[in-house]
LOTOR-576497 format. One record per atom (N, C-alpha, C, O, CB): residue number from 1; residue in one letter; atom name; z, x, y. Coordinates in Angstrom, 3 decimals. Glycine has a CB too. Layout:
BEGIN
ATOM  seq  type  atom        c3        c1        c2
ATOM  NUM     a    CA         Z         X         Y
...
***
This chain:
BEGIN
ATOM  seq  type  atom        c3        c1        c2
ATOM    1     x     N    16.822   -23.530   -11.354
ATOM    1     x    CA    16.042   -22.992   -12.443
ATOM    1     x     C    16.256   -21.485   -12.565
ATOM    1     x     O    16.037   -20.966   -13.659
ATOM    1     x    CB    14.565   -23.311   -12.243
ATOM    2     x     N    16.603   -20.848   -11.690
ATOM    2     x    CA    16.332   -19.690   -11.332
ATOM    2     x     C    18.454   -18.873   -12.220
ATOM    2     x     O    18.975   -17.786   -12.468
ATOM    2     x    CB    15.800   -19.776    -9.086
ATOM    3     x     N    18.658   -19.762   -12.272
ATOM    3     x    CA    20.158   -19.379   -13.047
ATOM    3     x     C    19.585   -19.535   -14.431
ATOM    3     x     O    19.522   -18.524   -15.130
ATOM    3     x    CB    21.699   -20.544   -12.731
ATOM    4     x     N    19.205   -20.564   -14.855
ATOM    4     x    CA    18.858   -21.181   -16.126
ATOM    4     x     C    17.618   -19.823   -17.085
ATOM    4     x     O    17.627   -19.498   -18.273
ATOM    4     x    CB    17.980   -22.990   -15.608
ATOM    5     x     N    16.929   -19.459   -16.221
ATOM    5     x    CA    16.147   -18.549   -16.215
ATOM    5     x     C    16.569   -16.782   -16.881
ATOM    5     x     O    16.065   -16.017   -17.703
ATOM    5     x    CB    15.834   -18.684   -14.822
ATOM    6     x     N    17.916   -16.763   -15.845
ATOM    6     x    CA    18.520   -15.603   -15.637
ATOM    6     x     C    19.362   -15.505   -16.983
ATOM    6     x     O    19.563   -14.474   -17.625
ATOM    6     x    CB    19.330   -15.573   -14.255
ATOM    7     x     N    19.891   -17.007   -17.332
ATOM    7     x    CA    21.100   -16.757   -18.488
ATOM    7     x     C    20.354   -16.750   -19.686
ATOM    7     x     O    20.936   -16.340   -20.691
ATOM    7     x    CB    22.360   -17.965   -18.611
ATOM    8     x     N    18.738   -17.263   -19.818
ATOM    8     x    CA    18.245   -16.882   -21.193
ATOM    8     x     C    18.436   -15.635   -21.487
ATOM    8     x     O    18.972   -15.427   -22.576
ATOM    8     x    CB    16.928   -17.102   -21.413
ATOM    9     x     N    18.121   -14.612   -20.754
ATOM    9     x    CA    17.984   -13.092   -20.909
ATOM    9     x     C    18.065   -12.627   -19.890
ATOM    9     x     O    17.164   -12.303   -19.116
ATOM    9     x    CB    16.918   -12.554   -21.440
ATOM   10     x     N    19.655   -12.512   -19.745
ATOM   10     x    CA    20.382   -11.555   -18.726
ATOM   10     x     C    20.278   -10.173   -18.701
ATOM   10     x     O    20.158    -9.376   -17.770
ATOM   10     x    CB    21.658   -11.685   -18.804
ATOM   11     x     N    20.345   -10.047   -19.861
ATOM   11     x    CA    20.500    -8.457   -20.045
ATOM   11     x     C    19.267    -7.325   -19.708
ATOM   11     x     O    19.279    -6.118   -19.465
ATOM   11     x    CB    20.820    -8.268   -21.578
ATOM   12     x     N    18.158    -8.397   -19.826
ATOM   12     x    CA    16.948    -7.382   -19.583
ATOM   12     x     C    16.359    -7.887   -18.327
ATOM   12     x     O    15.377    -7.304   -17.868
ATOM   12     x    CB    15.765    -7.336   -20.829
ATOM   13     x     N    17.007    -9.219   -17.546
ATOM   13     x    CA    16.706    -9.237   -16.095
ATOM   13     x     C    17.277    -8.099   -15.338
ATOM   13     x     O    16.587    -7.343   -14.654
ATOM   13     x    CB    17.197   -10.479   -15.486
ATOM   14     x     N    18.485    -8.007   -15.473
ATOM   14     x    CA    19.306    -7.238   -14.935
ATOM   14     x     C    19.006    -6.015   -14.556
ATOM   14     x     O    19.472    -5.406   -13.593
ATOM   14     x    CB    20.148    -7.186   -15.555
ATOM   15     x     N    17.754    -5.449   -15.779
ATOM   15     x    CA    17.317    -3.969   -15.437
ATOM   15     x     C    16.217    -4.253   -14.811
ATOM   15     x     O    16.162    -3.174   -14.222
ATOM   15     x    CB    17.067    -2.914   -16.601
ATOM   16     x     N    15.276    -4.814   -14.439
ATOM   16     x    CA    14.076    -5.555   -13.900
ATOM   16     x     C    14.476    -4.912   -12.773
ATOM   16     x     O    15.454    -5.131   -12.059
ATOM   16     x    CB    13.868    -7.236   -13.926
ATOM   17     x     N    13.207    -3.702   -12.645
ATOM   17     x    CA    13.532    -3.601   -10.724
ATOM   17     x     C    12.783    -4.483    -9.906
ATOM   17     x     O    12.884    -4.056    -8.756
ATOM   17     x    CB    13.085    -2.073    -9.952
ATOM   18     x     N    12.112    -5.460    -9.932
ATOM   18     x    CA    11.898    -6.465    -9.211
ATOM   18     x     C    12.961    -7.474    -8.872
ATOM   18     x     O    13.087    -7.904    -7.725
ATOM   18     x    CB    10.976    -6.979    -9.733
ATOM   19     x     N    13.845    -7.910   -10.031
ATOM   19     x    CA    15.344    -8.548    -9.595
ATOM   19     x     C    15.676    -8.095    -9.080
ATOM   19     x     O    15.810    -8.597    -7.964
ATOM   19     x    CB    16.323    -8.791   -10.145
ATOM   20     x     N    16.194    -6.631    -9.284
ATOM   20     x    CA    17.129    -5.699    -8.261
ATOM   20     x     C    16.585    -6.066    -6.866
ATOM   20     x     O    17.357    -6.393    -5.964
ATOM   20     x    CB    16.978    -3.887    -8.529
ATOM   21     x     N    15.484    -6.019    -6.727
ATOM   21     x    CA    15.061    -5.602    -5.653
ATOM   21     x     C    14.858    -7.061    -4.888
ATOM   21     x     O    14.643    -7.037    -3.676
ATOM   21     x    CB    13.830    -4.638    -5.866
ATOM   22     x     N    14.926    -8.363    -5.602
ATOM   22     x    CA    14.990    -9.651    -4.846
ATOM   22     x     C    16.515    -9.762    -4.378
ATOM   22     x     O    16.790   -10.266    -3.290
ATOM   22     x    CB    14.505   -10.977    -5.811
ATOM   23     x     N    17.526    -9.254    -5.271
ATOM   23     x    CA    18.833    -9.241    -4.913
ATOM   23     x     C    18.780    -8.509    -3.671
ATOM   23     x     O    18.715    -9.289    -2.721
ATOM   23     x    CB    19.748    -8.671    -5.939
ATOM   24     x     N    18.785    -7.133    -3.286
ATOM   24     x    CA    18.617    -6.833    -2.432
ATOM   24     x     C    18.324    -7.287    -0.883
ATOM   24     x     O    18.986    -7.076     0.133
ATOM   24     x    CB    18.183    -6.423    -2.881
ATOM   25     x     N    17.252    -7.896    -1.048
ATOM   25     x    CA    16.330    -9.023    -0.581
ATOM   25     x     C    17.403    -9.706     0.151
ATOM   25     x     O    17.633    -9.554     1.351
ATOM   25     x    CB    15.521    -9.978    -1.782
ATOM   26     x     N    18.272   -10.742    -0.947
ATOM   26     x    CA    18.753   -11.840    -0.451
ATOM   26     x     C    20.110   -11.739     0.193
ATOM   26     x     O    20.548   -12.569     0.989
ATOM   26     x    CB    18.733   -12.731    -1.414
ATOM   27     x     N    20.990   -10.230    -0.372
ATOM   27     x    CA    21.752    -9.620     0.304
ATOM   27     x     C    21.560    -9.228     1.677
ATOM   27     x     O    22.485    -9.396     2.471
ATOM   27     x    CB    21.955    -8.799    -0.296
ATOM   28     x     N    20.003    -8.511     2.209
ATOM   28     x    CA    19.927    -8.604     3.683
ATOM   28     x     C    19.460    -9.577     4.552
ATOM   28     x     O    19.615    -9.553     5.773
ATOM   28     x    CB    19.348    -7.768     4.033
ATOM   29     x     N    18.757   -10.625     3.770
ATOM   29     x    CA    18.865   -11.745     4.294
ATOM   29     x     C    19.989   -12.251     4.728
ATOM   29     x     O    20.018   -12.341     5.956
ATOM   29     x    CB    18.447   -12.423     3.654
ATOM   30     x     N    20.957   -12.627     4.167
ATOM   30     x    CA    22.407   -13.253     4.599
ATOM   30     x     C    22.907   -12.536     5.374
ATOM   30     x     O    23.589   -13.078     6.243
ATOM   30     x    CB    23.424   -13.467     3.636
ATOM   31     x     N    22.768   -10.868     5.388
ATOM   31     x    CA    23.204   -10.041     6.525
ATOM   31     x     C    22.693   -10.706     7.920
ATOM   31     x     O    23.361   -11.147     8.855
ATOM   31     x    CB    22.615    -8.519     6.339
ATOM   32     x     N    21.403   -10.637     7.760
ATOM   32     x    CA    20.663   -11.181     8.573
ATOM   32     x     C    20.963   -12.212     9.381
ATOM   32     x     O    20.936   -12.112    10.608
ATOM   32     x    CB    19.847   -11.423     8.058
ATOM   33     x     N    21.409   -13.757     8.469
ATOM   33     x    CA    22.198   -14.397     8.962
ATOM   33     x     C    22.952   -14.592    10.187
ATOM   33     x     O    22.939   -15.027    11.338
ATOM   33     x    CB    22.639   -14.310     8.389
ATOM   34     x     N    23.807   -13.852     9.007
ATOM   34     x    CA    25.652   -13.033     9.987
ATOM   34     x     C    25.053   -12.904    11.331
ATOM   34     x     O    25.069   -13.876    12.086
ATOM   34     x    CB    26.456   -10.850     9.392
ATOM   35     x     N    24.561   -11.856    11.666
ATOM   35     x    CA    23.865   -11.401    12.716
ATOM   35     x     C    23.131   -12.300    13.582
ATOM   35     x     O    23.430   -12.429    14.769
ATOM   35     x    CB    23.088   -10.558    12.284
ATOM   36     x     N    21.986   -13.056    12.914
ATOM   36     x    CA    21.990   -13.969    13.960
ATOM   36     x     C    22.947   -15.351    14.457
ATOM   36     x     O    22.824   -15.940    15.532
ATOM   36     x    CB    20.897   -14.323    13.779
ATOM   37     x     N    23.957   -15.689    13.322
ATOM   37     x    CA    25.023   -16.375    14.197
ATOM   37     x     C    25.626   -15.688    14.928
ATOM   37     x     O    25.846   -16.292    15.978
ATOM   37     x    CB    25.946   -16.989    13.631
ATOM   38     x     N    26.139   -14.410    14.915
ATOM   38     x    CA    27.238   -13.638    15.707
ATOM   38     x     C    26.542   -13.371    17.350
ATOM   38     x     O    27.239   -13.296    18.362
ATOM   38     x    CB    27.623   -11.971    14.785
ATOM   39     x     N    25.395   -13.281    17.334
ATOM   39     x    CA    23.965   -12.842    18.384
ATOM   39     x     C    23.413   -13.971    19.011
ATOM   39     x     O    24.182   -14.497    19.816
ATOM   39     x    CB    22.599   -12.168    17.560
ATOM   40     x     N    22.363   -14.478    18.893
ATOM   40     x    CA    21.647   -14.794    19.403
ATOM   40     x     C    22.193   -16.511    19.346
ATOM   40     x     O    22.316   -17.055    20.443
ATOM   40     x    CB    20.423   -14.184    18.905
ATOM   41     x     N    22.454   -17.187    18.324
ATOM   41     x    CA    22.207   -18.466    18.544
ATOM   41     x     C    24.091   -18.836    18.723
ATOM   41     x     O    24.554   -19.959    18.518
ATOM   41     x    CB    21.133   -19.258    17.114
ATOM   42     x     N    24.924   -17.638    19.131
ATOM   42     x    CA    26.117   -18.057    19.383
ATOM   42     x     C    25.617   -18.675    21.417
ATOM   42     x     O    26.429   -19.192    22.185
ATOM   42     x    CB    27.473   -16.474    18.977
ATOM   43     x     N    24.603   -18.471    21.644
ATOM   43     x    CA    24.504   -19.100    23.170
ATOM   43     x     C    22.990   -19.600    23.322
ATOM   43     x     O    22.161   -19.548    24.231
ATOM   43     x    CB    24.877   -17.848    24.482
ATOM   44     x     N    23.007   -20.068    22.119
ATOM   44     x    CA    22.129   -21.564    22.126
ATOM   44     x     C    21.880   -22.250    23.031
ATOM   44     x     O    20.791   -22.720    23.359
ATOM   44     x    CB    22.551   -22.504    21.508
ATOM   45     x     N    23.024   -22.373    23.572
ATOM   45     x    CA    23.187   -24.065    24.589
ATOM   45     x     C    22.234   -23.057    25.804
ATOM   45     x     O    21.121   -23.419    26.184
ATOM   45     x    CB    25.590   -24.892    25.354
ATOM   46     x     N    22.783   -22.009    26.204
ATOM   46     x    CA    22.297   -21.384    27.572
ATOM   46     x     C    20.272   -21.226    27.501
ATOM   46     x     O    19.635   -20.815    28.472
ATOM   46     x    CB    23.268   -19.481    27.696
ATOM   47     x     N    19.793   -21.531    26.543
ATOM   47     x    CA    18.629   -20.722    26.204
ATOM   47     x     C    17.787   -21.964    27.109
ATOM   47     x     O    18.109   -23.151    27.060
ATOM   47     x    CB    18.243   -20.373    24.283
ATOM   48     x     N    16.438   -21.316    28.085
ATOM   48     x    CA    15.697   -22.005    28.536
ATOM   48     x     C    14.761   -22.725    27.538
ATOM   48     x     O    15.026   -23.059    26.383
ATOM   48     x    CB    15.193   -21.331    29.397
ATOM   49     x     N    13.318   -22.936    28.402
ATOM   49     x    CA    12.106   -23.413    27.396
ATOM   49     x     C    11.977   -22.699    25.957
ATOM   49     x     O    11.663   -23.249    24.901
ATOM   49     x    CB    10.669   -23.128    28.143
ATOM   50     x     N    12.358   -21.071    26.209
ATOM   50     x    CA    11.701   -20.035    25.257
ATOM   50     x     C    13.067   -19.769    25.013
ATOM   50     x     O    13.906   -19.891    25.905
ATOM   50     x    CB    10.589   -18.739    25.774
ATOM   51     x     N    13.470   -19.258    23.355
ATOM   51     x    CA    14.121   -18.415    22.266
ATOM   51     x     C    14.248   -17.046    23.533
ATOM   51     x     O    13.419   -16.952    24.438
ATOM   51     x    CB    12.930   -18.115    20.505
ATOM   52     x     N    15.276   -16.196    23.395
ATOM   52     x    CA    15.230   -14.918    24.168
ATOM   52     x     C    14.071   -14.088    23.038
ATOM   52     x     O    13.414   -14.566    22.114
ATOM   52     x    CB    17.046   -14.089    24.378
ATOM   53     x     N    14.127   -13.128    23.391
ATOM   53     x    CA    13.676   -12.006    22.284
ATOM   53     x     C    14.565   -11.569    20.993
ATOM   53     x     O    14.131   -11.251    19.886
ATOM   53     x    CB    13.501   -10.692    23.049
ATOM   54     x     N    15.938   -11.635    21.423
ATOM   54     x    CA    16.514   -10.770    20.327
ATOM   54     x     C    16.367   -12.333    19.409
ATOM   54     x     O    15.762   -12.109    18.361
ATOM   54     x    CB    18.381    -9.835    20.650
ATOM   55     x     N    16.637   -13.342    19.502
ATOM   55     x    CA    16.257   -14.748    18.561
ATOM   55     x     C    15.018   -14.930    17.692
ATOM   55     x     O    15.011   -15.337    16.530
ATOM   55     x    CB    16.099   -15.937    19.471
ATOM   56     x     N    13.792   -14.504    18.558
ATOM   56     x    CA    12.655   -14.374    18.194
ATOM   56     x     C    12.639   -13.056    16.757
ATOM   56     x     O    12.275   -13.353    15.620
ATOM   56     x    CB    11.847   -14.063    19.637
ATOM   57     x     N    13.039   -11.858    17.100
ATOM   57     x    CA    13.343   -10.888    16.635
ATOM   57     x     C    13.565   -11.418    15.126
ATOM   57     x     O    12.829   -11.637    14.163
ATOM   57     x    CB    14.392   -10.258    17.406
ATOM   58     x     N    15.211   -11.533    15.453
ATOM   58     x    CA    15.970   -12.612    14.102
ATOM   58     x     C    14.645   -12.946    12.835
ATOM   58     x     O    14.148   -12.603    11.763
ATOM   58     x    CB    16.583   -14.648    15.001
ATOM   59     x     N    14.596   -13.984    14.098
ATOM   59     x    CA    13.625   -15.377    13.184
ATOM   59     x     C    12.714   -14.373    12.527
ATOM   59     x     O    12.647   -14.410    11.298
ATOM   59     x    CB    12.499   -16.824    14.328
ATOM   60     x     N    11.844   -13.282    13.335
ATOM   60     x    CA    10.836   -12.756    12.218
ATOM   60     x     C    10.966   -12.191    11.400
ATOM   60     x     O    10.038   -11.980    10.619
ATOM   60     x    CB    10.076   -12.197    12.399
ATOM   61     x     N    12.253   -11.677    11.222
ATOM   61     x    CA    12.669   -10.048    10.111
ATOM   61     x     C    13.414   -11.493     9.245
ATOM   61     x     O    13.367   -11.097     8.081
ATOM   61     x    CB    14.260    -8.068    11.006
ATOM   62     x     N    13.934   -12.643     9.208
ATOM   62     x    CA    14.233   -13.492     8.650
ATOM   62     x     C    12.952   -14.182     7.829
ATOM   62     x     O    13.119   -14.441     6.638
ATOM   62     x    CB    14.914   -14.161     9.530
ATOM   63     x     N    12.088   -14.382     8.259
ATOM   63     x    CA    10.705   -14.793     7.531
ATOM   63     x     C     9.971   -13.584     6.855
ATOM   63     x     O     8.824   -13.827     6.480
ATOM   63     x    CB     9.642   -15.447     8.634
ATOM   64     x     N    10.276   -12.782     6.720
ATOM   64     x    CA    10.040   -11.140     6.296
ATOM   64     x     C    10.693   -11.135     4.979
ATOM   64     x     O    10.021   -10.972     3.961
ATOM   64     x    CB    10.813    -9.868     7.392
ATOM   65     x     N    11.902   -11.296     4.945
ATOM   65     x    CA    13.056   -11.299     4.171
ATOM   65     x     C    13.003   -12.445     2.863
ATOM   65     x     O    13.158   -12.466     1.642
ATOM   65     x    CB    14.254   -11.586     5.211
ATOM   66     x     N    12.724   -13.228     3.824
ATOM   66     x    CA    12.771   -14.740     2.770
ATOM   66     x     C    11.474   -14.833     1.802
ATOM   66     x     O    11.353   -15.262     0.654
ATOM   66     x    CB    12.702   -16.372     3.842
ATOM   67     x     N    10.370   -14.150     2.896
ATOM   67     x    CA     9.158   -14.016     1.961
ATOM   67     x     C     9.189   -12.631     0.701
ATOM   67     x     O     8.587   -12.590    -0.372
ATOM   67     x    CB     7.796   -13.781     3.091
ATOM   68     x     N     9.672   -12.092     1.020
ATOM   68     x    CA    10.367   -10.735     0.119
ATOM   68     x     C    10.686   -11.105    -1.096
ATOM   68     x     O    10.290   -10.784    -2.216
ATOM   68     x    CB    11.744   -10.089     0.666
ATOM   69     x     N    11.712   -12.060    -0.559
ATOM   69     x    CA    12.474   -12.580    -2.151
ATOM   69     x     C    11.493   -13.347    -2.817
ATOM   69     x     O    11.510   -13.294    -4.047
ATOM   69     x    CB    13.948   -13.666    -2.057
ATOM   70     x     N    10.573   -14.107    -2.219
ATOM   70     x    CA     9.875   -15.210    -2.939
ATOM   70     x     C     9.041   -14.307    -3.671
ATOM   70     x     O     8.927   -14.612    -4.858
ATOM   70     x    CB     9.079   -16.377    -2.049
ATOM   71     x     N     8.384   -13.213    -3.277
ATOM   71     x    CA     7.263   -12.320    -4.156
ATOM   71     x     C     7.959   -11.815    -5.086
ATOM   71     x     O     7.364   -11.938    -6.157
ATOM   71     x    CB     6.476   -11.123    -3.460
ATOM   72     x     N     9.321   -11.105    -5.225
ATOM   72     x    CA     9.964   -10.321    -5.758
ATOM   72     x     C    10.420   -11.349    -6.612
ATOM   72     x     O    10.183   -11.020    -7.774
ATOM   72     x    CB    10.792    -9.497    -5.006
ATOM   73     x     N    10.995   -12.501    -6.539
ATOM   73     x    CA    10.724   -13.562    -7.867
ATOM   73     x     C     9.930   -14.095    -8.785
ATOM   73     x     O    10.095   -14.537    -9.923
ATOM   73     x    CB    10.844   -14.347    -7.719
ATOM   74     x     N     8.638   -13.907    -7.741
ATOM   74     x    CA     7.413   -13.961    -8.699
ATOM   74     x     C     7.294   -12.505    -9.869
ATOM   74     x     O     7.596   -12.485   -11.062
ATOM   74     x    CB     5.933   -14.009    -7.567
ATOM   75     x     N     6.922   -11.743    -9.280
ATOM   75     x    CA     7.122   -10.369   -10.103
ATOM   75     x     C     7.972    -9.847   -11.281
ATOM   75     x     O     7.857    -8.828   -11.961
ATOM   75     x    CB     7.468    -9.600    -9.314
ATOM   76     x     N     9.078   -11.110   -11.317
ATOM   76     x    CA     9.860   -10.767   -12.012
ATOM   76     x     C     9.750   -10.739   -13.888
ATOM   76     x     O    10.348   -10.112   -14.763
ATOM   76     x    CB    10.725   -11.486   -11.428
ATOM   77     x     N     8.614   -11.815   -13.879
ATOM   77     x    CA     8.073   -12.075   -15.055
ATOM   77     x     C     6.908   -10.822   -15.841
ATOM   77     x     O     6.712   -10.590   -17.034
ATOM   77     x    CB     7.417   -13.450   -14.725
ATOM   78     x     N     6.317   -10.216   -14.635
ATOM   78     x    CA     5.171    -9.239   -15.081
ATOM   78     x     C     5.714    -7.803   -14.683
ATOM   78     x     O     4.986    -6.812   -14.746
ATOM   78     x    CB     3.627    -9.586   -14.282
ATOM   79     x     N     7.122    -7.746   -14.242
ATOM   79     x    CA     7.651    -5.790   -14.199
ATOM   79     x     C     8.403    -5.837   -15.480
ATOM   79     x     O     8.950    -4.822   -15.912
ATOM   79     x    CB     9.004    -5.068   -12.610
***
């Protein structure tokens, strides 16, 4: 929906600093990603009962991120 949305009126999403700013969003999210495959869950297999810290870490600035974009999509209708 969220394409379908975008191609009615591209031109004035585009300046929307709330888009900008979900793009953003979803750009450091995927950074985010990267990082935690390259890090933490490349030694998965080794991990006891508990996630280490830097995993834990990840996961929260990842739920940070994801919730970011979801507000910053909402917003997009009323900036």
């Amino acid at each position: 929906m969220g394409f379908l949305l975008f191609s009615a009126d591209a031109s004035h999403v585009v300046r929307n600093p709330a888009f900008q700013t979900k793009l953003l969003l979803i750009a450091a999210a995927l950074v985010n990603i990267g990082i935690a495959h390259a890090g933490p869950w490349r030694r998965v297999a080794l991990w006891g009962a508990e996630a280490p810290a830097g995993a834990k870490v990840n996961a929260r600035v990842s739920l940070v991120l994801w919730l970011g974009v979801v507000c910053a999509g909402r917003l997009i209708a009323y900036v």
